[in-house]
N, CA, C and O atoms as a CHARMM CRD file, in Angstrom:
* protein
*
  216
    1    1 UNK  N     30.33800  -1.91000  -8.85600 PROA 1      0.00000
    2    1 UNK  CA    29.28400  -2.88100  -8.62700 PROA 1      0.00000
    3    1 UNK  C     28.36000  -2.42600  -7.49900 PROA 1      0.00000
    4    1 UNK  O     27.15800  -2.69400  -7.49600 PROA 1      0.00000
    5    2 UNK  N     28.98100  -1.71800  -6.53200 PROA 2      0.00000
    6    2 UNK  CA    28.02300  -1.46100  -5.57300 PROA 2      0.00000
    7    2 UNK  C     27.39100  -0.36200  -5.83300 PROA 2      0.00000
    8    2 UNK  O     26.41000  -0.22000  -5.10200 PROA 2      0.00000
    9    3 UNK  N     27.52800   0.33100  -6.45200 PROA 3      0.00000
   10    3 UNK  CA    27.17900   1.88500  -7.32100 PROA 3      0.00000
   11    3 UNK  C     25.62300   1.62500  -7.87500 PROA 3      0.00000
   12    3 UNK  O     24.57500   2.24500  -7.68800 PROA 3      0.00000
   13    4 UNK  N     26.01900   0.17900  -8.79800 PROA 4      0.00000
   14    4 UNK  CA    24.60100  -0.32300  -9.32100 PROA 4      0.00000
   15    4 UNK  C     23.54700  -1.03800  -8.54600 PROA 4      0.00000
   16    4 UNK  O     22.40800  -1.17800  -8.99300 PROA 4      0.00000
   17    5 UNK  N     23.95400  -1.52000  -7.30200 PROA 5      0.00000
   18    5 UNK  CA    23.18300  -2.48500  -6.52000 PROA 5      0.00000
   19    5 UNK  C     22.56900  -1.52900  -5.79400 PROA 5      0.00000
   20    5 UNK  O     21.43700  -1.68500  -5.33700 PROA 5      0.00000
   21    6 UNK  N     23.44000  -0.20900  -5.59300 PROA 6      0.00000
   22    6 UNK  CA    22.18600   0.69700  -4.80600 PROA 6      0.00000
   23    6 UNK  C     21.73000   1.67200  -5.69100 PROA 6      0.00000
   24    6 UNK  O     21.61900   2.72300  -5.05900 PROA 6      0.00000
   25    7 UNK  N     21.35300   1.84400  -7.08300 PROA 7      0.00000
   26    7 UNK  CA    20.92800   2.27100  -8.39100 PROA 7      0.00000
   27    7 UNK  C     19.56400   1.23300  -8.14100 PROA 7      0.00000
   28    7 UNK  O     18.50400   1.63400  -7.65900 PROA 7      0.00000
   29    8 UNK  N     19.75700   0.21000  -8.45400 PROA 8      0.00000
   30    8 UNK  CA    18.57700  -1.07700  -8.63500 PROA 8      0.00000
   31    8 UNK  C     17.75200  -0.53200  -7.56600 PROA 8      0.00000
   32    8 UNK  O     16.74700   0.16100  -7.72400 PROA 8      0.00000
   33    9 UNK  N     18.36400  -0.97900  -6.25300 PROA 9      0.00000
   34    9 UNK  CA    17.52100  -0.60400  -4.75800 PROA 9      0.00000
   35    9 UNK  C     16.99500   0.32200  -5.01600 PROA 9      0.00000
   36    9 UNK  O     15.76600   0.30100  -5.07800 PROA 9      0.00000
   37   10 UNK  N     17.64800   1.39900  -5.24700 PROA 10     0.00000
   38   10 UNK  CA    16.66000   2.54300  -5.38600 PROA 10     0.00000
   39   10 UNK  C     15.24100   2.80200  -6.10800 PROA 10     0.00000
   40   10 UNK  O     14.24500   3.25000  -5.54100 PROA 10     0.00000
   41   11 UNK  N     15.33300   2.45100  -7.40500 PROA 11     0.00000
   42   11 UNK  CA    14.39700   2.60400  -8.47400 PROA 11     0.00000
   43   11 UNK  C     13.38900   1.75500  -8.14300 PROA 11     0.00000
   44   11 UNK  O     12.19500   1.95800  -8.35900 PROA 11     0.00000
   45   12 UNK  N     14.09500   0.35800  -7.37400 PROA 12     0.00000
   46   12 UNK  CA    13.14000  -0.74400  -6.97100 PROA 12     0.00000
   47   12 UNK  C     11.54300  -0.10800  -6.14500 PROA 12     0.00000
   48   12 UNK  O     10.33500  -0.09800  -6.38300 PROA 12     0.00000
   49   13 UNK  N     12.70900   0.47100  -4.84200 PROA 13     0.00000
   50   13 UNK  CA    12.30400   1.22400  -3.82100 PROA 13     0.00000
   51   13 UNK  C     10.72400   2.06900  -4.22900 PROA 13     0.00000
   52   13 UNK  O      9.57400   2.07200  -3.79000 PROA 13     0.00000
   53   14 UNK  N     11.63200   2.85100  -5.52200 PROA 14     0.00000
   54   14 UNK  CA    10.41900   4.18300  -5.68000 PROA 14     0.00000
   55   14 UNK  C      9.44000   3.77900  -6.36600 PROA 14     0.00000
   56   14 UNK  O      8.37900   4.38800  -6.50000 PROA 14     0.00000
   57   15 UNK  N      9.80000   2.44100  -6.98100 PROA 15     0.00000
   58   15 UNK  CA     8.35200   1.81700  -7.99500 PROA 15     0.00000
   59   15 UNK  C      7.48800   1.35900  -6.98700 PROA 15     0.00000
   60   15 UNK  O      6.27200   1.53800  -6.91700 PROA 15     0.00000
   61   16 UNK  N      8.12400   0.83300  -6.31700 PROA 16     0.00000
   62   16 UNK  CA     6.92600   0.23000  -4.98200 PROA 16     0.00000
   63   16 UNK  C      5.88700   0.96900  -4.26400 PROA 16     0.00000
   64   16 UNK  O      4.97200   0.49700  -3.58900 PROA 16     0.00000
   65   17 UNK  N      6.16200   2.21000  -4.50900 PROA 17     0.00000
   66   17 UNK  CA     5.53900   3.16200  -3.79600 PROA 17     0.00000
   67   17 UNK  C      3.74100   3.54600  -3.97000 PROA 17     0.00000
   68   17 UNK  O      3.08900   4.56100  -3.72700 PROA 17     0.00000
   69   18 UNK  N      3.35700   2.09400  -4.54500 PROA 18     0.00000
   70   18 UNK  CA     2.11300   2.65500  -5.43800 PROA 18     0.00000
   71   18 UNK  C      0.62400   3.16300  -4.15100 PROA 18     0.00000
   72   18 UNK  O      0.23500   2.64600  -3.10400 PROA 18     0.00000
   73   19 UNK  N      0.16200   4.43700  -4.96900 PROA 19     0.00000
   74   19 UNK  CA    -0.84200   4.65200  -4.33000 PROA 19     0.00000
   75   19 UNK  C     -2.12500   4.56400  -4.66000 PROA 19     0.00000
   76   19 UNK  O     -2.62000   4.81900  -5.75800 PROA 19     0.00000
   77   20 UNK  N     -2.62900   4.21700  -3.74300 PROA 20     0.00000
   78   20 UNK  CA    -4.14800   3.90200  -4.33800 PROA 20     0.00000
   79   20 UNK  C     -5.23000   4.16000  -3.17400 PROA 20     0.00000
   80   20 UNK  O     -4.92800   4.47300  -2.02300 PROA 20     0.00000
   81   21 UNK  N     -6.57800   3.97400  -3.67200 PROA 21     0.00000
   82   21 UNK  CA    -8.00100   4.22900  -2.36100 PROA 21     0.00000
   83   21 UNK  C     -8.92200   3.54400  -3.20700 PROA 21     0.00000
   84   21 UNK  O     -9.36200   3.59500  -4.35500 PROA 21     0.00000
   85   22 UNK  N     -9.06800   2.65400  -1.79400 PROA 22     0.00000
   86   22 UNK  CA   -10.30200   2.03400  -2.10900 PROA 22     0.00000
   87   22 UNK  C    -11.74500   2.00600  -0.90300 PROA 22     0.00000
   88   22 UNK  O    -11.68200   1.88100   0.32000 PROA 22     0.00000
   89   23 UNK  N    -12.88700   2.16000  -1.71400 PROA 23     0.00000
   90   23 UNK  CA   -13.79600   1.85200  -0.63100 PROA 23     0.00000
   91   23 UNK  C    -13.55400   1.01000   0.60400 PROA 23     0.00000
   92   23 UNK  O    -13.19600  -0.09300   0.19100 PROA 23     0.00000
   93   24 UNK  N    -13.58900   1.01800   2.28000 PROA 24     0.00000
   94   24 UNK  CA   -13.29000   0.07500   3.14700 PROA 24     0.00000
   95   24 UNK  C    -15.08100  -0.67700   2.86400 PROA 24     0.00000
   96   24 UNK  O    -15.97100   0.15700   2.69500 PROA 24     0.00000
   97   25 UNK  N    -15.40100  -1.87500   2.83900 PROA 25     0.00000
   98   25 UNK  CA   -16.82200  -2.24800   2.73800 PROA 25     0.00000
   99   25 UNK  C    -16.63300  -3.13400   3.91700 PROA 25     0.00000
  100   25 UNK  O    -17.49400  -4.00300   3.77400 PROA 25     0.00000
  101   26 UNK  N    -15.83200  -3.42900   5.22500 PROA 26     0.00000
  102   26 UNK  CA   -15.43700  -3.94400   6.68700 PROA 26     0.00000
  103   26 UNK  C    -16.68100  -3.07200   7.28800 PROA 26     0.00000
  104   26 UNK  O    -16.71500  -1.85100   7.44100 PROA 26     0.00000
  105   27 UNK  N    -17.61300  -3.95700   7.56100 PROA 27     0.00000
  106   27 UNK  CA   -18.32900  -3.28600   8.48800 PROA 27     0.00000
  107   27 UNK  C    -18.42800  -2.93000   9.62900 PROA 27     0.00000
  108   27 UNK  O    -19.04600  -1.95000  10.04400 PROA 27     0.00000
  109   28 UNK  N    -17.81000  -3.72200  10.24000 PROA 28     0.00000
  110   28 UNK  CA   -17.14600  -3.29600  11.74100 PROA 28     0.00000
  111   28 UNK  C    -15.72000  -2.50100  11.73800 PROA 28     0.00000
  112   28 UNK  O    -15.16800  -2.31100  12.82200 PROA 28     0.00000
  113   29 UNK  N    -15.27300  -2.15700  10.84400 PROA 29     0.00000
  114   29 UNK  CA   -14.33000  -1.46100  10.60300 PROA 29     0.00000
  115   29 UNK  C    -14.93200   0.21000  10.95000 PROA 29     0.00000
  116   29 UNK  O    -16.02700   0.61200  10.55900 PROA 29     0.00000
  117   30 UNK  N    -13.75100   1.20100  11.92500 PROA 30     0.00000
  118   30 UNK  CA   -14.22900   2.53300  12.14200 PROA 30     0.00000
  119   30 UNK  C    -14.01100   3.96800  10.98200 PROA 30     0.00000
  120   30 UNK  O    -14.24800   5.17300  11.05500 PROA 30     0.00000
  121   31 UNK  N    -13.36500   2.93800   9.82000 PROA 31     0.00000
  122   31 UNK  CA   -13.75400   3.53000   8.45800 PROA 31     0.00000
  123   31 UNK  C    -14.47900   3.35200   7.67400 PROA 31     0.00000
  124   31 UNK  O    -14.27500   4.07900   6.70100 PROA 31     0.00000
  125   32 UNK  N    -15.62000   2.45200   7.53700 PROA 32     0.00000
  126   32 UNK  CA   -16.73800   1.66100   7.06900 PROA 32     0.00000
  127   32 UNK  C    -17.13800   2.69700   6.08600 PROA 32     0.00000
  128   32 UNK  O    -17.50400   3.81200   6.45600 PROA 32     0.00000
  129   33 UNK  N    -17.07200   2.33200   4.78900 PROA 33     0.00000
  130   33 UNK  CA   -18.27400   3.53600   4.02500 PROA 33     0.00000
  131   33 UNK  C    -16.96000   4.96100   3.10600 PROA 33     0.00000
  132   33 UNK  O    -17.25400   5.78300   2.23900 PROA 33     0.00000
  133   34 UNK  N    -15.53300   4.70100   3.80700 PROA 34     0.00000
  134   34 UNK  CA   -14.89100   5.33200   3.55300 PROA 34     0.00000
  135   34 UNK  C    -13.52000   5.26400   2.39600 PROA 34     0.00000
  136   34 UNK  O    -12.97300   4.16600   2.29400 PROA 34     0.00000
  137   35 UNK  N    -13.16600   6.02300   1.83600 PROA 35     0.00000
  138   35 UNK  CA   -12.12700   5.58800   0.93400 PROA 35     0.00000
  139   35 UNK  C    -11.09400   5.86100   1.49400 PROA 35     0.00000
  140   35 UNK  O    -10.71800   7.02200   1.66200 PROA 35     0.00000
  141   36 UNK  N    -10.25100   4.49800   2.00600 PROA 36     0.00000
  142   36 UNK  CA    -8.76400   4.64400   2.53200 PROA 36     0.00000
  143   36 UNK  C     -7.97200   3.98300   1.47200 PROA 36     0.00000
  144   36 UNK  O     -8.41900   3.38300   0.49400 PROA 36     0.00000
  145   37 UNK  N     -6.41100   4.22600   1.88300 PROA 37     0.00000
  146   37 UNK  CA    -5.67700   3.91400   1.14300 PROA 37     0.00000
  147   37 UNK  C     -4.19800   3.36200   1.85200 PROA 37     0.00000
  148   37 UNK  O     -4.15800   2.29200   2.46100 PROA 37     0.00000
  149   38 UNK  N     -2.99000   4.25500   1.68100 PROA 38     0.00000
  150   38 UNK  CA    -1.96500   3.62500   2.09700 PROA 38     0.00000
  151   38 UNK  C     -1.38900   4.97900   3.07100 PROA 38     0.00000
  152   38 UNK  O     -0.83800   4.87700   4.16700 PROA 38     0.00000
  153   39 UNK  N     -1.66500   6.12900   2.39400 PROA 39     0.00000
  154   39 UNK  CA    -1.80700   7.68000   2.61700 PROA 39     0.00000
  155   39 UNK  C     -2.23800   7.31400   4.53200 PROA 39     0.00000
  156   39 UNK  O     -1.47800   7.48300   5.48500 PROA 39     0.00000
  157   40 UNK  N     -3.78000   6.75400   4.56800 PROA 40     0.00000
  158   40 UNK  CA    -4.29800   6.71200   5.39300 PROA 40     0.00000
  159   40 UNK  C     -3.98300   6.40600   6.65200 PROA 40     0.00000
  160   40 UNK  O     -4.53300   6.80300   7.68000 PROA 40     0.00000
  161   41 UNK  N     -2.66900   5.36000   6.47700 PROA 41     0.00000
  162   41 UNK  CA    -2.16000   5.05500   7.61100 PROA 41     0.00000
  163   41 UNK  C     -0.70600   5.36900   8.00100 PROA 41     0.00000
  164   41 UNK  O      0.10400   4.53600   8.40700 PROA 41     0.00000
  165   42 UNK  N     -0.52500   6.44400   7.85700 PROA 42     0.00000
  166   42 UNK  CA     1.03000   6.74300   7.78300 PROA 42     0.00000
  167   42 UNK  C      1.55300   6.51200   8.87400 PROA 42     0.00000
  168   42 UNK  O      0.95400   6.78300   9.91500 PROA 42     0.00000
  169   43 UNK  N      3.29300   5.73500   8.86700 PROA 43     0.00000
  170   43 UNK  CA     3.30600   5.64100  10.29300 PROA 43     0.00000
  171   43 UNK  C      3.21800   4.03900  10.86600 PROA 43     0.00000
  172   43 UNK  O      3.84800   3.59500  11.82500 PROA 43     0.00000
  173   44 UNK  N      2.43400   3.43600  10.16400 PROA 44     0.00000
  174   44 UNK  CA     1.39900   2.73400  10.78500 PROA 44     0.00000
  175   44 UNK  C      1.85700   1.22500   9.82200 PROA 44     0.00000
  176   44 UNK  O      1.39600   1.15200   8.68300 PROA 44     0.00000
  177   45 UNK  N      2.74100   0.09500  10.32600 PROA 45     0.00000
  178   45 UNK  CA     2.66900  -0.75900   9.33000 PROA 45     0.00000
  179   45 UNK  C      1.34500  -1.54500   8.99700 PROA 45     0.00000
  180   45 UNK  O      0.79700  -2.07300   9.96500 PROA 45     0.00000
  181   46 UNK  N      0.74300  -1.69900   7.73500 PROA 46     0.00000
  182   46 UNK  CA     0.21000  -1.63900   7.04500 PROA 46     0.00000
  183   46 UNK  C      0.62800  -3.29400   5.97900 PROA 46     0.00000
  184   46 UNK  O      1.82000  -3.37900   5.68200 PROA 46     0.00000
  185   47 UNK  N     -0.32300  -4.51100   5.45800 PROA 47     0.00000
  186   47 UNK  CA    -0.60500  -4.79100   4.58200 PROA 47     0.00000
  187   47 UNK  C     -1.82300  -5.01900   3.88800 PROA 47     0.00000
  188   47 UNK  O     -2.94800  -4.99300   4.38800 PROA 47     0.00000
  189   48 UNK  N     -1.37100  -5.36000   2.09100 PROA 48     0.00000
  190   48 UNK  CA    -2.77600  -5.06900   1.72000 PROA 48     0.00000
  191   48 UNK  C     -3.08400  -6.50900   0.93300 PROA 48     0.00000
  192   48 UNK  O     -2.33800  -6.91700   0.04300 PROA 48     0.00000
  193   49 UNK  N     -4.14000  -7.14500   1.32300 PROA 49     0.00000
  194   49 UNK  CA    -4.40400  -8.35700   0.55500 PROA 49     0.00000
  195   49 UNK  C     -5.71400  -7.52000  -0.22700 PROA 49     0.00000
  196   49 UNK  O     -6.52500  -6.63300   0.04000 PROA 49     0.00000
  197   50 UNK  N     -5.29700  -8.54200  -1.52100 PROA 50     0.00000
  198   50 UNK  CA    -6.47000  -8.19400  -3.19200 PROA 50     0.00000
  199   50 UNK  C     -6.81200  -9.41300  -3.12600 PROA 50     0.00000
  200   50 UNK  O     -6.12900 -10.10000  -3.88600 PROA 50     0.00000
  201   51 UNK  N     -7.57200  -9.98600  -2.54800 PROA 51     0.00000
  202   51 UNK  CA    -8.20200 -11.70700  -2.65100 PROA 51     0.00000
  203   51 UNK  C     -9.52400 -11.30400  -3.96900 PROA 51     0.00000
  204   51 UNK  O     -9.97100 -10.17800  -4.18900 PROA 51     0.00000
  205   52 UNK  N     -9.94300 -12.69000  -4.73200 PROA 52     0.00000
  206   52 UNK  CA   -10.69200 -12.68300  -5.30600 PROA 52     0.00000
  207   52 UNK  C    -11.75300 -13.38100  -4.94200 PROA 52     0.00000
  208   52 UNK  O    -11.02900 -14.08200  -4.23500 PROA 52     0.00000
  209   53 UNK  N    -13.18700 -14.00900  -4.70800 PROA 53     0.00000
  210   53 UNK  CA   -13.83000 -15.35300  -4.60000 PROA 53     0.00000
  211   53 UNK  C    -14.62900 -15.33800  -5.49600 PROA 53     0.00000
  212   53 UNK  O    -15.07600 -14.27900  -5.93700 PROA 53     0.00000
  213   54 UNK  N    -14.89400 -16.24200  -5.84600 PROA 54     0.00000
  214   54 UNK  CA   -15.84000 -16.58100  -7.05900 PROA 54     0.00000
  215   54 UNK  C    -17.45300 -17.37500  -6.34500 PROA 54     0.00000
  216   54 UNK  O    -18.35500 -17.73000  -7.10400 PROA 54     0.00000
C-alpha cells in the first residue's frame, strides 16, 4: 500500500510540473513587455492566478 501511495505522489508530482510563458502586461512590473514564466523564477516561491473579467 505504501509502494502505491508514493507511485500516485509521484506521477501526481511530475504532472504538476506544467510549463508555460506568458507576456507580463504589469506595467510597473521590472519585466513589463517580457515573456516570463515559471522557468523565470527559480528558487523563488511563485503563484500564478488566470483571472478572467468580462
Amino acid at each position: 500500500m505504501k509502494n502505491i501511495f508514493i507511485f500516485i505522489s509521484f506521477i501526481t508530482f511530475a504532472l504538476t510540473q506544467y510549463d508555460f510563458n506568458l507576456t507580463d502586461v504589469n506595467s510597473s512590473s521590472p519585466t513589463y513587455g517580457q515573456e516570463i514564466g515559471p522557468q523565470s523564477f527559480i528558487g523563488i516561491p511563485t503563484l500564478y492566478y488566470f483571472g478572467h473579467q468580462y
